[in-house]
C-alpha positions in Angstrom: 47.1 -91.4 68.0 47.8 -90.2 64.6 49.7 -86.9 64.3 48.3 -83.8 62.3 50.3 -82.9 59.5 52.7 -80.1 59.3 51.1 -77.0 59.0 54.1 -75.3 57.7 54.7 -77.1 54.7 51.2 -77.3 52.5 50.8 -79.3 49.6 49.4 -78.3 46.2 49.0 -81.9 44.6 45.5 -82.6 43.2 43.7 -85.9 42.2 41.8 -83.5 40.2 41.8 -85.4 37.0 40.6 -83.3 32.9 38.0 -84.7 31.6 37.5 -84.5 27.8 34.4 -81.4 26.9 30.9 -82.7 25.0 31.7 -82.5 21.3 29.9 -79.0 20.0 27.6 -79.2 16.9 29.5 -79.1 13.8 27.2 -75.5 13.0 26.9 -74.1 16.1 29.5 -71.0 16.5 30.3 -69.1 19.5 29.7 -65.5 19.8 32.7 -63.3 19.5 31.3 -60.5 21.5 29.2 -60.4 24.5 26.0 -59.6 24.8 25.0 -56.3 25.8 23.3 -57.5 29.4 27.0 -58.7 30.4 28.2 -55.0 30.0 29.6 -53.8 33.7 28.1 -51.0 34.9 30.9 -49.0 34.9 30.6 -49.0 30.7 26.9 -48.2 31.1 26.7 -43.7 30.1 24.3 -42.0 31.9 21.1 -41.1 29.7 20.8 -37.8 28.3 19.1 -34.8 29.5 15.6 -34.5 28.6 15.8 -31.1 26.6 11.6 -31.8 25.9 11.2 -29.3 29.1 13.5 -26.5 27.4 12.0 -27.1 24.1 8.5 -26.9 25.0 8.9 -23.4 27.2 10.6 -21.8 24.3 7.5 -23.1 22.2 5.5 -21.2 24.8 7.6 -18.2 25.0 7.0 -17.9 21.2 3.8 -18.3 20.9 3.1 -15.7 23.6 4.9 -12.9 22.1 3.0 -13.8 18.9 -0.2 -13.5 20.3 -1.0 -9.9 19.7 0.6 -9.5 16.7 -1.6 -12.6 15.3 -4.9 -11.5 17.1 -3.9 -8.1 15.2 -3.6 -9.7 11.9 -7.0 -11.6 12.3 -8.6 -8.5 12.8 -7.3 -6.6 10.0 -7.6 -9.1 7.5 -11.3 -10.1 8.9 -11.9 -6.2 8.0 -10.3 -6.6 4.8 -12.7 -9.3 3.5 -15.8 -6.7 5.3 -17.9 -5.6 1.8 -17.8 -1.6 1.1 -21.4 0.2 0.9 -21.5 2.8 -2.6 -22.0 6.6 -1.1 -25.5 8.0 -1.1 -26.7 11.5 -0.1 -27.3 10.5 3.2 -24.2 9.3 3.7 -22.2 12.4 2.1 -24.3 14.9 4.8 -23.0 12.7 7.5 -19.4 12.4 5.7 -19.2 16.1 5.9 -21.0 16.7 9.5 -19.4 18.7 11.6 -19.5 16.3 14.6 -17.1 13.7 12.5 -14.4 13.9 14.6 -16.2 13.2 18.0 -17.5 10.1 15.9 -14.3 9.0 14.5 -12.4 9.9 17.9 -15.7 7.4 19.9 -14.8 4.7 17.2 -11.2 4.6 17.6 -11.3 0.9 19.2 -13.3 -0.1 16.2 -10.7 1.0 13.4 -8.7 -2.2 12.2 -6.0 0.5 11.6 -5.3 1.4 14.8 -5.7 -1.9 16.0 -3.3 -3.2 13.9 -0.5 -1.0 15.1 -1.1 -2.3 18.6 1.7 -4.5 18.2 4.7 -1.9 17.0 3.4 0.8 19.2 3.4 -1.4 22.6 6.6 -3.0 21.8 8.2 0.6 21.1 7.0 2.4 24.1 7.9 -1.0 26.2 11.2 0.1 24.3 11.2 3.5 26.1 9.9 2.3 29.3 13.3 0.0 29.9 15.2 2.3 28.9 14.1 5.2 31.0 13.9 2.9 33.9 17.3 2.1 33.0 18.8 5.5 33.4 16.7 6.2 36.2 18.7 3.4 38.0 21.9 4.7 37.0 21.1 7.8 37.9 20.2 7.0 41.6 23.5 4.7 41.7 21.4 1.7 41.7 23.8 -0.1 39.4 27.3 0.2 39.5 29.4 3.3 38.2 30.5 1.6 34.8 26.9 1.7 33.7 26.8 4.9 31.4 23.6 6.9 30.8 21.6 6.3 27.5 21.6 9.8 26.0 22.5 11.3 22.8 22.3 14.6 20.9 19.2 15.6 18.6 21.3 17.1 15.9 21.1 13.4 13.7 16.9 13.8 14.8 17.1 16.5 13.4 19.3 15.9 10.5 16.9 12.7 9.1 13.4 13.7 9.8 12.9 15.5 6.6 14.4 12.1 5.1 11.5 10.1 7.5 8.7 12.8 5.9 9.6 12.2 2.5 9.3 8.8 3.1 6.5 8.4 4.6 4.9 11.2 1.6 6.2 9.4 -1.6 5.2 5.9 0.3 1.6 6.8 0.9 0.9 9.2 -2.7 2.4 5.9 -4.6 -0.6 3.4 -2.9 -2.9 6.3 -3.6 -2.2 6.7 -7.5 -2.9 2.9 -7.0 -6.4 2.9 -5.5 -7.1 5.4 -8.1 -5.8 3.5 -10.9 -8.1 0.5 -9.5 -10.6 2.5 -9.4 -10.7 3.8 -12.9 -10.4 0.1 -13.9 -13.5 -1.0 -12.3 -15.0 2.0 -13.3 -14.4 1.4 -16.8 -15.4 -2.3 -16.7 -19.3 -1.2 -15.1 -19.4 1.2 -17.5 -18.7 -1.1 -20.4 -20.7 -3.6 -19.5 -23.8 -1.4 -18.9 -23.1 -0.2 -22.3 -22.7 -3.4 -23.7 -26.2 -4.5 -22.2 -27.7 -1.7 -24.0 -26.5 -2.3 -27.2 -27.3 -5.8 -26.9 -30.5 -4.9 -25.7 -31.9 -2.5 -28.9 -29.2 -4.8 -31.4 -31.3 -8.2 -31.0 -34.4 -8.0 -32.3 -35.2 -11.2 -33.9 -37.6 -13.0 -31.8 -35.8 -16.1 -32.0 -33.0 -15.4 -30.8 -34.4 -14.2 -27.5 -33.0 -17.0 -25.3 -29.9 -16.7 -26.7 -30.1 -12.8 -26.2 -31.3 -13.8 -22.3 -28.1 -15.9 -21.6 -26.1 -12.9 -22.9 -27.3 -10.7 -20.6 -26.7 -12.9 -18.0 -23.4 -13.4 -19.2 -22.7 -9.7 -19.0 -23.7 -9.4 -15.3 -21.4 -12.8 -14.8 -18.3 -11.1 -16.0 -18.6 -8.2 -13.2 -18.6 -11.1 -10.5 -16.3 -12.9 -11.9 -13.5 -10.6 -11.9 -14.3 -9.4 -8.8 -14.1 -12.7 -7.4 -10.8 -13.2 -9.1 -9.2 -9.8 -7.2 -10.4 -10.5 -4.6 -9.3 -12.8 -1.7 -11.8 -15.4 -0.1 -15.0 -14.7 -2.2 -17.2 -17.6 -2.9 -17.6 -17.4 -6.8 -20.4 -20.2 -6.9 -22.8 -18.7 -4.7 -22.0 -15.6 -6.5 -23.3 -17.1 -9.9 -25.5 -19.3 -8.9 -28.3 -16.7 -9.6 -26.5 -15.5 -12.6 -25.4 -18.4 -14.6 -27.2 -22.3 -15.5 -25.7 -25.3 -13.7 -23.6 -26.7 -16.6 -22.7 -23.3 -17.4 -21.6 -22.5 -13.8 -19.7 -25.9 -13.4 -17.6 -24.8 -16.8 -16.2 -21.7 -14.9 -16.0 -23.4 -12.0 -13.5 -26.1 -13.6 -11.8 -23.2 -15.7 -8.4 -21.8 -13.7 -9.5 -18.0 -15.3 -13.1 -17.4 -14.5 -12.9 -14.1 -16.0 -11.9 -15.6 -19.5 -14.0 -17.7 -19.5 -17.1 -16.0 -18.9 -15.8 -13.8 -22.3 -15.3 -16.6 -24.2 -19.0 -17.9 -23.3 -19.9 -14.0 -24.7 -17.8 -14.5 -27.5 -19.3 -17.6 -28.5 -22.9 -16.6 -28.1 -22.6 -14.1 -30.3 -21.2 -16.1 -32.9 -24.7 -17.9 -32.8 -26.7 -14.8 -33.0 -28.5 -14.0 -36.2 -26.9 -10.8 -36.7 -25.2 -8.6 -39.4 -21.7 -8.9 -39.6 -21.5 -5.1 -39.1 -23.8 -5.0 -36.0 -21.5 -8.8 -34.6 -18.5 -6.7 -35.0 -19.8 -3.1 -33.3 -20.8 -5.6 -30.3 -17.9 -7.9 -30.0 -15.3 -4.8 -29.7 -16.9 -4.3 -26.3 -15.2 -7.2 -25.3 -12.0 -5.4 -25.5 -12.8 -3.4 -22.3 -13.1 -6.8 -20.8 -9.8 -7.9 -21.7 -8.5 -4.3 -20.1 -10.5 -4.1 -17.2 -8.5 -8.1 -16.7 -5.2 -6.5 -17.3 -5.4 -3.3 -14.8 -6.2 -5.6 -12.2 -3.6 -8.4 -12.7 -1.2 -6.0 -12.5 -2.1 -4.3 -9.7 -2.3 -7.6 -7.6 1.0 -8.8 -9.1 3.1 -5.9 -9.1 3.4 -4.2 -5.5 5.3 -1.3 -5.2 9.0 -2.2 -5.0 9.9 -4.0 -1.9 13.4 -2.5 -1.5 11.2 0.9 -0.9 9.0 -0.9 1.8 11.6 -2.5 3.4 13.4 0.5 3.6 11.0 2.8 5.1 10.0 -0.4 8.1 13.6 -0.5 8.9 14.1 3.7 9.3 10.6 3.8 11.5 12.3 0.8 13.6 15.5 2.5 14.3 14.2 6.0 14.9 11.7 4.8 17.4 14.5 2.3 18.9 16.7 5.3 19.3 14.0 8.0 20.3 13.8 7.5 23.8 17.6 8.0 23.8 17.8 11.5 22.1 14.9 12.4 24.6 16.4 11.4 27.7 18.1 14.7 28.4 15.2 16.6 27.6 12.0 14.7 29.1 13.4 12.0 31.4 10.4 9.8 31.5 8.3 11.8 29.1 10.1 9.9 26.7 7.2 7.3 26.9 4.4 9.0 26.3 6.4 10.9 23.3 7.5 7.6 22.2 4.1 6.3 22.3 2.5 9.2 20.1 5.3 9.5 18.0 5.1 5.6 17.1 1.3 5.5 17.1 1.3 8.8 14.4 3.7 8.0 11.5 3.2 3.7 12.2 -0.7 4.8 11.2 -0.2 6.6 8.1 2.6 4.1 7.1 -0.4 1.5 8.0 -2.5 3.4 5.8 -0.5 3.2 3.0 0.1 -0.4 3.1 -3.8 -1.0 3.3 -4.2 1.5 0.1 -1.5 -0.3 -1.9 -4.2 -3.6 -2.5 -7.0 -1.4 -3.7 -10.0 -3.8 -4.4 -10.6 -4.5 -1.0 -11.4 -0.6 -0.2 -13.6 -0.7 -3.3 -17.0 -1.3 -2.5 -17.4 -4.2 -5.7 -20.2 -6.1 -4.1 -22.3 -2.8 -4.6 -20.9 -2.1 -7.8 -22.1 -5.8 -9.5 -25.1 -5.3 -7.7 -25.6 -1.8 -9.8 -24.9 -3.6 -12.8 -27.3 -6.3 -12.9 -30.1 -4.1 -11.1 -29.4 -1.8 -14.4 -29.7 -4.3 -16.8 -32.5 -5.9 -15.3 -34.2 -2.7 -15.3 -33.0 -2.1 -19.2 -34.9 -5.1 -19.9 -38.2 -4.0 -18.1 -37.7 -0.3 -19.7 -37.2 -1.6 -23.1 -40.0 -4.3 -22.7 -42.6 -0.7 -21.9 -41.3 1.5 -24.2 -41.8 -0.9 -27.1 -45.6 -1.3 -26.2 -46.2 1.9 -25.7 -44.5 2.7 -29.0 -46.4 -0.2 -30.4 -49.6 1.6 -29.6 -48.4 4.8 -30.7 -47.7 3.6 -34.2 -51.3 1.9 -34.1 -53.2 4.9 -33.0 -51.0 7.3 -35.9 -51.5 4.5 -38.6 -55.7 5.4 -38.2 -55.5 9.0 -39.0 -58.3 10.5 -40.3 -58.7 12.5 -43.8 -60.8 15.7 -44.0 -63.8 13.8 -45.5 -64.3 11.8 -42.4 -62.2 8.6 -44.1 -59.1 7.0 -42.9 -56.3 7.2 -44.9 -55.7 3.6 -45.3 -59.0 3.0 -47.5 
């Protein structure tokens, strides 16, 4: 029986024998670095955090503390773009009535001023609310006793109001002086143009010229509009001069960048063509120059604001003293300092408001009504002047037939 060999002693001999490797193509190349499925997993980072989540909350949080300030905004500038109604007796007796104050107290949720200071007015007395709520814990030892109490003295209250009235007085007489500098613009440019219809009217009597004299007119009661238009935000100038103007000549203002010009060089040019004397051509083309006027009032009123460091200067004192005015109060009203807060912030934010609505001017002038008045009275110049020439017509007939004492008219 053979023996088993020696477990002791092992033997690492092999009959493995090499055998030569497969000759590679002469283009094929190995890859120097693995590819990136052989990675361990240890090498493999974790992915990072979705910060979508975060993003989209602070998206939401944004938007909802912008929601009342933009519904507020809406609402104002939807009352801005509202058309003002010209004053008539009727409206004067009810101006003046002694029961205006129920009526203006019974519309209050109608104003778009006091809607729009919804926004600084909630956010102030909110303001107030924390920090009375805040001394009112610190006073019952709810927190610990690090936490001071927000209080103050009155004396700098006291010190800067006058500074806050003045303020508030220069802000609001300068947007004022600017309404009524708008206004005398406008008022100048209805009058002009009236009078320019009239002279145009009793100028141009050559009966061939009476197309020519009709598209002048109309151009007359175009340049109204067009400025207008050109003041004012959001107003539709084509379906403004669609009654007023031809198609080819409508599409020429249309395509020009100053309607307002334009419409004066169409005036200008029309009464080049007129068969007039050079006298009566000159008399009617300076009228034009109230035009040009009217233009430059109004350009400058839109361009020009009152100066922004004064603005910006008054916002920031109403922010801090209304930041601050719950502190001065503490000692005083405790949590009256809401309420206070509240009236004090709903008072001078409105005539602040007030004065920023004034500063723009055309939209608190009622210039639908006033084109309106224009074309009705050069419509109705037309129709006058058409009677009054008949009936002077006749007149001249009826004199031209007088009798002499024999019994004979003159003119045999």
């Amino acid at each position: 029986m053979a023996q088993s060999p020696n477990p002791s002693k092992l033997s690492f001999s092999s009959t493995f024998t090499l055998k030569p490797l497969p000759r590679l193509h002469p283009n094929l190349t190995l890859p120097t670095k693995p590819p990136p499925y052989f990675k361990t997993l240890s090498s493999i980072s974790p992915p990072p955090p979705d910060s979508k989540p975060t993003t989209s909350k602070a998206l939401n949080l944004i938007s909802l503390l912008r929601a009342i300030p933009d519904w507020s905004d809406r609402i104002k500038e939807r009352g801005m773009q509202q058309s003002r109604a010209l004053y008539n007796h009727e409206k004067w007796v009810q101006h003046r009535s002694s029961l205006r104050h129920v009526r203006h107290v019974l519309s209050s949720l109608q104003s778009r001023v006091i809607l729009s200071l919804v926004p600084p007015v909630l956010a102030f007395t909110l303001v107030a609310v924390a920090i009375a709520s805040y001394n009112t814990a610190v006073d019952l030892c709810c927190l610990p006793g690090f936490f001071p109490v927000l209080r103050a003295s009155s004396l700098p209250y006291q010190l800067t109001a006058p500074a806050l009235a003045l303020l508030l007085v220069f802000r609001t007489e300068a947007s004022y002086s600017r309404f009524q500098e708008g206004r005398k613009a406008w008022t100048k440019v209805i009058a002009g143009a009236n009078d320019f219809a009239s002279q145009v009217i009793s100028g141009v009597e050559n009966s061939s010229d009476e197309s020519t004299k009709t598209a002048l007119l109309h151009y007359i009661m175009a340049f109204p509009v067009a400025l207008k238009c050109h003041v004012m935000y959001g107003s539709d100038i084509g379906r403004d001069l669609q009654n007023l103007l031809e198609v080819d000549d409508l599409a020429v203002v249309l395509n020009s960048k100053h309607r307002p010009r334009c419409i004066i060089e169409f005036i200008s040019q029309t009464l080049k063509v007129l068969n007039l004397e050079e006298s009566k051509r000159t008399m009617l083309e300076s009228n034009i120059s109230c035009f040009h006027e009217g233009i430059g009032v109004c350009e400058q009123l839109m361009g020009i604001p009152i100066p922004l460091s004064y603005t910006r200067l008054k916002s920031r004192f109403l922010v801090l003293w209304h930041l601050t005015l719950p502190i001065i109060l503490w000692d005083d009203c405790h949590w009256m300092v809401v309420p206070a807060t509240f009236i004090s912030a709903a008072s001078l934010f409105c005539i602040e408001e007030v004065g920023v609505l004034i500063e723009e001017p055309f939209p608190m002038l009622p210039l639908d009504e006033l084109c309106r008045v224009v074309q009705n009275n050069i419509e109705e110049a037309i129709s006058t002047g058409e009677v009054i020439q008949a009936r002077l017509n006749g007149k001249r007939k009826r004199h031209s037939y007088k009798h002499s004492p024999n019994g004979l008219p003159n003119t045999w």
